[in-house]
LOFIRO-445144 format. One record per residue (C-alpha): x, y, z. Coordinates in steps of 0.5 Angstrom, whole numbers, plus 500, padded with zeros to 3 digits. Layout:
# residues N
XYZ;...
***
This chain:
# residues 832
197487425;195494427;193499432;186498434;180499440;180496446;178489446;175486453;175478454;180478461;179470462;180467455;187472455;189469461;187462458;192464452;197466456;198460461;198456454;204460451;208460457;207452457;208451449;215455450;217451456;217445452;221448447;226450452;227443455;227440448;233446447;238441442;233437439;229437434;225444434;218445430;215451426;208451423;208455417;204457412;206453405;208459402;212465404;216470402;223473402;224476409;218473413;219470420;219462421;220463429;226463435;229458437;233459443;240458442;243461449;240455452;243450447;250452447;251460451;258461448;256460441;260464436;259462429;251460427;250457420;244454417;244448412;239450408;240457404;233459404;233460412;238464415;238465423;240471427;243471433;238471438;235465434;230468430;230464424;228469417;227465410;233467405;228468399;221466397;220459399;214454398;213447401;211442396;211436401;208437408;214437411;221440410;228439415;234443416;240443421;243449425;250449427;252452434;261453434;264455440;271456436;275457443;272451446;272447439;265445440;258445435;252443437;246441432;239443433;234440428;229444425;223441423;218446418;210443417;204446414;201451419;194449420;189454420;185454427;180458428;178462435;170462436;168468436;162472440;157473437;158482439;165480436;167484430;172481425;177486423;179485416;184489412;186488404;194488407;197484413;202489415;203493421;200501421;203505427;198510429;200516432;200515440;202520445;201521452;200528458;206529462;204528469;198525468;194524475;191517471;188513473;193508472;194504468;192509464;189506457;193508450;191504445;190498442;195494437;192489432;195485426;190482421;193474422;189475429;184474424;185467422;190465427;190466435;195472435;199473442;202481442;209483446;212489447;220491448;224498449;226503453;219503459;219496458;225492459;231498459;230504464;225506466;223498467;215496467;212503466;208500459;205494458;201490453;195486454;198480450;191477447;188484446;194488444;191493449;197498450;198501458;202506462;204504469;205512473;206518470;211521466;216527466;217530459;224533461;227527462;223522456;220525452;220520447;219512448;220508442;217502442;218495437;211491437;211484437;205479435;206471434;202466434;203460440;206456437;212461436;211464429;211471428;205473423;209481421;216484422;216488428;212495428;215500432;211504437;213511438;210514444;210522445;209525451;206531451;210537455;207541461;208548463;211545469;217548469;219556472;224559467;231560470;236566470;243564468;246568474;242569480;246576481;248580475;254585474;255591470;258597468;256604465;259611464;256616467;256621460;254615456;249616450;241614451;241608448;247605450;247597453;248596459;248589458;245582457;240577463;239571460;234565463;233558460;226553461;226546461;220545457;218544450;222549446;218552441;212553445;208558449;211554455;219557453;216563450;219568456;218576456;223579461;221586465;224590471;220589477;224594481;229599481;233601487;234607489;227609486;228616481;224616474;226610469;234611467;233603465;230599460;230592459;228588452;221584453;224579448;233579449;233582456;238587453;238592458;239600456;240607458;233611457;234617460;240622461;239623468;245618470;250621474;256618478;256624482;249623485;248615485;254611483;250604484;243602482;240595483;235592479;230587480;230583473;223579472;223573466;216569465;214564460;207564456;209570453;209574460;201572461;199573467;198565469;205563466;211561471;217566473;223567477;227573478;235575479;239581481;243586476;248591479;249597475;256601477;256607474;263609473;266616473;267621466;270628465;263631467;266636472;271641471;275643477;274650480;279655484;277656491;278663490;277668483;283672485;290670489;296674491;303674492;310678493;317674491;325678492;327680485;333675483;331669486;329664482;327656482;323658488;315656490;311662491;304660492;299653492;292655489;287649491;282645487;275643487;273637483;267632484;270626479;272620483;278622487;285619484;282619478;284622470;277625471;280628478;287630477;288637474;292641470;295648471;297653466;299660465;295664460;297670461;302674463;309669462;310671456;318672459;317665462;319668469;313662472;312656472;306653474;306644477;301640479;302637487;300630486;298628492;294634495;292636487;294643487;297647483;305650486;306656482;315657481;319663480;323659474;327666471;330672475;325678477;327685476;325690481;327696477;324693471;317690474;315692480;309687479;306683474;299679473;298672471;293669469;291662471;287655469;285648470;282643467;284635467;287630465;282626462;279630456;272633457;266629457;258630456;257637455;262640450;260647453;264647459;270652459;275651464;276655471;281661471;283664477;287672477;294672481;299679482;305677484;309683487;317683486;320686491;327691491;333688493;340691494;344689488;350690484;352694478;349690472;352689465;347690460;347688455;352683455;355685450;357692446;360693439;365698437;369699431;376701431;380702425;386697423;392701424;390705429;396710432;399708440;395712445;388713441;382713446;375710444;369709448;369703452;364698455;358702459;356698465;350701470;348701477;340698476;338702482;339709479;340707472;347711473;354709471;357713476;362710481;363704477;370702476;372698470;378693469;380688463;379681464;382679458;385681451;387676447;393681443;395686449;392691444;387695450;388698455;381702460;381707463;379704471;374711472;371712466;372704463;374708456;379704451;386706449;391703444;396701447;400697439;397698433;392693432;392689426;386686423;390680418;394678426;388676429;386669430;379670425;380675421;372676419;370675426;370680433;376681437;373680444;375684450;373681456;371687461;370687470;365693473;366693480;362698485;363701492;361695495;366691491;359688487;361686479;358684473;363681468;360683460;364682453;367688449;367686442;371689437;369690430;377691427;376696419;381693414;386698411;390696404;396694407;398689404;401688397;398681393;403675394;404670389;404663392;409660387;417660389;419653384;415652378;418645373;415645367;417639363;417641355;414635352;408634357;407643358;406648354;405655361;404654368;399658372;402662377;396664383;397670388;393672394;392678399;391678406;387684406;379684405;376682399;375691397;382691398;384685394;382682387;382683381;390682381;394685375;400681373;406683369;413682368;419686372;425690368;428682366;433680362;433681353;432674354;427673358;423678356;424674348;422667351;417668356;410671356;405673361;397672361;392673365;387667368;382670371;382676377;388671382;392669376;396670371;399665365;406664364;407661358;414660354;416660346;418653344;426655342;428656350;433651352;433646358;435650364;432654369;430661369;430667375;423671371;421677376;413677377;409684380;403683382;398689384;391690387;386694385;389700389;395699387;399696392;404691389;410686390;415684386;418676386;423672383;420666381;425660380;423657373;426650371;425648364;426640364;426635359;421630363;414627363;413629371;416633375;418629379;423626375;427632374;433634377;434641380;440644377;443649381;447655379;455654380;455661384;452657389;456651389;461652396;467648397;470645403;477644404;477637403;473636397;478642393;483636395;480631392;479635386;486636386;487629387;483627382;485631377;493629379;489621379;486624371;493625368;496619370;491615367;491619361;499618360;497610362;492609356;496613352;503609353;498603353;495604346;501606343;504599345;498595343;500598336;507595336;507589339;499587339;498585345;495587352;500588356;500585363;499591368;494594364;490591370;493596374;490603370;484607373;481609367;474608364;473611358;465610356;463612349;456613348;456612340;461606339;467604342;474604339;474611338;480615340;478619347;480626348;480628355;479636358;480637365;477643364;471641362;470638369;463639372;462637380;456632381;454628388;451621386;447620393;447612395;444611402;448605402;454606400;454614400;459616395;461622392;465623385;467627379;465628372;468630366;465630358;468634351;465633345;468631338;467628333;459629334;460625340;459626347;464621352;465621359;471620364;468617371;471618377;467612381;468611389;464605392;462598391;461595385;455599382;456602375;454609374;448606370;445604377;445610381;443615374;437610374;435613382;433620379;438624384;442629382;447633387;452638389;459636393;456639399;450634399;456629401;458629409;456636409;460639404;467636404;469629401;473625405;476620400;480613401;485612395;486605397;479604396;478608390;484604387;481597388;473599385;477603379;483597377;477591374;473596370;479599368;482592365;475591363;475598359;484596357;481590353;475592349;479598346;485593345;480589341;477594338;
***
């Protein structure tokens, strides 16, 4: 089936359709029963048979089957072949099962398939035959003018199939336009396939119509596949464009360049993109207020630009544009439509402010300060309250002292000139400044502009002051060791009228030492002690004098003596050092270091060297130098353990020198802090009570010695231990080995305290050699220590360490911490 020409025979048409219209309703009143198709003996796969009308059988049908596999059925009924099919009888039969699996329901309709006759149509004689080499549809290109006046119905076009030319073929058509919105606007002529459009069509609604062609015969066979028909319309210039905005709003700055966008209009059009009906050229129509063209408008973006340099806030802030779009390119018979653009020029820096006046004058009391002394107003065409309009004041010449100050008032925007720093009449009668303004926004458009400046004098007048103590501070120097009563010139204070110092009077505030005395007429110094430079709290810094001037009128000002002292050699090198320990296996010398108070031209190099000793000093001890503050005292290796008394002079580099005893313990240690302090028996006082427990324990000494003797010869005769021997008090201890007989000298008693915080004890010690041994008697008061333990504390003694320097002893108690070591010592002898 194809498209084709018109074709005219208005009765037979409507002869053809009553006879389908009766044939479908015999089909529909034998709905599930047997149904009849006429078919050709052979067709191929794919192929419609005809359409059975399911709904009217069973409308809630869910499952459709075919009992033969070559026929499948749609759900609208229509029945296809499977595969290529031939008819070797006349006749074929097949069953279509309906299932309503919710109702469980089935329904059959028999189907029943006969060779189809060939039924020929007369044909008139002016009739021409179409033929074709294939039988299938063809579709032609259709269209249609939008808005078409007709006359309706308006003819498209003719649909034709190549089974009309040997069956009698009845056309339909189905789609959007016949039966889905819009209804009933095309139809087709069923016998003629004479395709039609009803009324006219907008293209910006439907502008496309796709269509399926349909051509069966009348027994309901469908000769070809349906053929779909699209049917364009064809657009017209029927639509105006339309800006997107009916008022546009923008924004530019007075000092922007040529060139610069302003902004964007847009428009749209509903007809056909891509056409001379869309093609829009924008243009602007008028512009308000009317000066020569500062804006442009792009024909094809609508960009909308800066054109000239002629825009200025400050002659008009605000334009408005009258903004043409028309479509086919612009031309003169193209629709158009308009809108409105608003540009506000915004404010830039393109007006510096400028004084009222060039010159200014004003007068200000010397001595005042943070007072205001003159407002200097502005003029400025940029937008008020604005960075562009707000200025800011500087003082170009004529501050280099920083006397002024100059603000900005904000709120009336003037500059308020300000005294910040005292003036002084006699000093400046009148001083000349030179201002300037500019913004605070920085300058815009023109580079060239240059900030306004205006001259302002200010007077200073006099005013009755006091006297004036300049400078604040004044420098004298006075010689260290100065005699009482010396006059130096003092602190000088004038009266700032005549410049004089006459008729001031002068008296001292404040003088750290009480060295100075002033003179209240002439304010000159005197000595009242002789100043010390090495008594003052800082040596290298001033001595400062703190000094009152008082005039007629009892005005004052207050200034600072500061007084330089000059060293004088008078002082001698000290040696720091008063005790030196020297331990002799760990030390070889010890640097002894001295230090003067005097200025360094008055002090180092020092000289060291030994005073008039002793033979014995001078043969073991000998003296180095280090460097310029310190000498080495070294020591031969034959000197004994002790402690030395070496005199030491030390002398400055103008000889004044000193001489010191340095006290020098020579001691058998690692550290020194293990080392006992001996001290010389000519400095040992005794108090009355310890020469009584001397006595006592020399008395208690021979007693014991008579017991162990008496005890000894007794252990010999008789062998045994006599039982009082726990009565003695005596311990011998033999460092070598006991059994050794001991001998005794009292005279060899050497006093020593052994200190216990604890049990705080005093005692005595005796020793003598013999035999290459050395043994000790000791004399023991306190609890149940050993001697062992306290000379494992380090301490080492006089009496007078103990309570004061006198030794109160118990003998009860002595006796009862005495009587078990004495035992103890009775049987190691015995046995031994």
């Amino acid at each position: 089936m194809a498209a084709a020409g018109p074709r005219s025979s208005p009765r037979g048409a409507l002869c053809r359709q009553l006879l389908l219209t009766l044939v479908v309703f015999s089909f529909a009143c034998e709905a599930c029963k047997k149904v009849i198709f006429h078919i050709p003996s052979k067709l191929e796969a794919d192929k419609v048979v005809g359409r059975v009308n399911l709904k009217e059988c069973l409308g809630s049908a869910d499952r459709i089957q075919s009992s033969d596999p070559d026929f499948r059925v749609l759900e609208d009924g229509s029945v296809y072949t499977a595969h290529a099919v031939v008819l070797s009888d006349e006749k074929r039969s097949f069953t279509i099962w309906l299932s309503d699996l919710k109702k469980q329901t089935q329904k059959e309709i028999p189907v029943l398939l006969e060779h189809q006759k060939k039924v020929l149509r007369k044909r008139h004689t002016k009739e021409t035959v179409l033929r074709r080499s294939k039988r299938r549809w063809a579709p032609l290109p259709c269209s249609m003018q939008e808005n078409s006046l007709g006359p309706f119905p308006l003819f498209l076009q003719q649909v034709q199939s190549d089974a009309a030319q040997n069956y009698t073929v009845f056309y339909s058509i189905s789609g959007r336009g016949v039966d889905q919105e819009p209804l009933n606007l095309f139809f087709i002529d069923k016998n003629t396939g004479n395709l039609y459009c009803t009324r006219p069509v907008d293209r910006e609604e439907y502008d496309v119509f796709d269509l399926i062609a349909h051509a069966s015969t009348a027994d309901g066979y469908s000769a070809d596949l349906p053929l779909p028909l699209p049917i364009r319309v064809e657009d017209e210039n029927d639509n105006r464009p339309i800006f997107t905005e009916a008022i546009y709003n923008f924004e530019v700055l007075e000092s922007c360049r040529i060139g610069t966008t302003v902004g964007v209009v847009y428009a749209t059009d509903r007809d056909e993109p891509d056409t001379m009906h869309t093609r829009l050229k924008y243009s602007i129509l008028e512009q308000t207020p009317r000066s020569p063209g500062i804006f442009s408008v792009h024909p094809g973006t609508g960009v909308i630009t800066i054109l000239s340099h002629y825009l200025d806030r400050e002659v008009v802030d605000k334009y408005s544009l009258i903004m043409k779009v028309q479509d086919m390119d612009g031309q003169f018979f193209g629709l158009m439509s308009t809108a409105t653009c608003i540009i506000t020029v915004k404010d830039s820096n393109d007006n510096l402010p400028t004084f009222t006046q060039a010159a200014y004058e004003t007068s200000v009391e010397e001595n005042t300060f943070n007072v205001e002394i003159l407002r200097t107003p502005v003029q400025d065409k940029d937008l008020i309250n604005t960075s562009s309009w707000r200025a800011n004041f500087t003082i170009l010449k004529g501050n280099e002292n920083g006397h002024f100050n100059i603000i900005t008032d904000k709120e009336t925007n003037e500059g308020v000139l300000y005294v910040v720093k005292p003036l002084n009449y006699e000093e400046n009668r009148q001083v000349v400044l030179e201002i300037g303004v500019g913004n605070d926004a920085p300058i815009a458009g023109d580079v060239t502009l240059r900030m306004n400046r205006a001259k302002v004098t200010v007077h200073v007048k006099d005013q009755d002051e006091g006297p004036e103590c300049r400078p604040a501070v004044q420098y004298i120097q006075i010689k260290e060791n100065t005699p009482v009563g010396s006059k130096i010139n003092g602190y000088k204070a004038f009266d700032p009228e005549n410049r004089s110092s006459s008729g001031l009077r002068y008296k001292l505030l404040h003088d750290p030492k009480g060295w100075i005395t002033i003179n209240e007429i002439s304010g000159s110094l005197e000595t009242a002690k002789t100043l010390d430079r090495e008594a003052a709290t800082h040596r290298s810094a001033l001595y400062n004098v703190t000094v009152l001037a008082i005039d007629q009128d009892n005005r004052s000002c207050t200034g600072t003596l500061a007084v330089s002292i000059e060293d004088e050699n008078d002082n001698s090198p000290e040696i720091l050092q008063n005790y030196i320990v020297i331990c002799k296996s760990e030390m070889e010398y010890v640097d002894v270091s001295a230090v003067d108070p005097d200025e360094p031209i008055h002090g180092p190099p020092f000289y060291f060297s030994l005073a008039k000793t002793s033979p014995e000093i001078n043969r073991l001890w000998t003296l180095t130098r280090v460097n310029d503050t310190a000498a080495r005292l070294s020591y031969w290796k034959n000197a004994k353990f002790q402690e030395y008394h070496i005199p030491i002079t030390v002398r400055d580099t103008e000889g004044q020198h000193a001489t010191k005893t340095l006290r020098v313990n020579l001691c058998d240690c690692i550290h020194p802090s293990q080392c006992r302090t001996v001290e010389p028996r000519a400095r040992v006082i005794l108090g009355k009570w310890a020469i009584l427990v001397i006595l006592l324990g020399i008395a208690l000494l021979f007693s014991i010695l008579i017991t162990v003797v008496w005890r000894l010869v007794s252990a010999r005769n008789k062998k045994c231990l006599p039982e009082d021997l726990a009565q003695q008090n005596l311990i011998i201890s033999n460092t070598e080995a006991p059994g050794d007989d001991i001998l005794c000298s009292a005279s060899g008693l050497t006093t020593h305290t052994v200190n216990n915080s604890s049990q705080g004890f005093c005692g005595t010690m005796g020793s003598e050699v013999k035999n290459g041994r050395q043994e000790t008697i000791e004399m023991i008061k306190g609890g149940s220590q050993t001697l062992e333990s306290f000379q494992g504390a380090g301490h080492h003694h006089t009496l007078d360490s103990c309570r004061g320097g006198t030794v109160e002893t118990d003998h009860s108690e002595w006796y009862d911490f005495t009587q078990p070591h004495l035992v103890e010592e009775s049987i190691r002898g015995h046995t031994g």
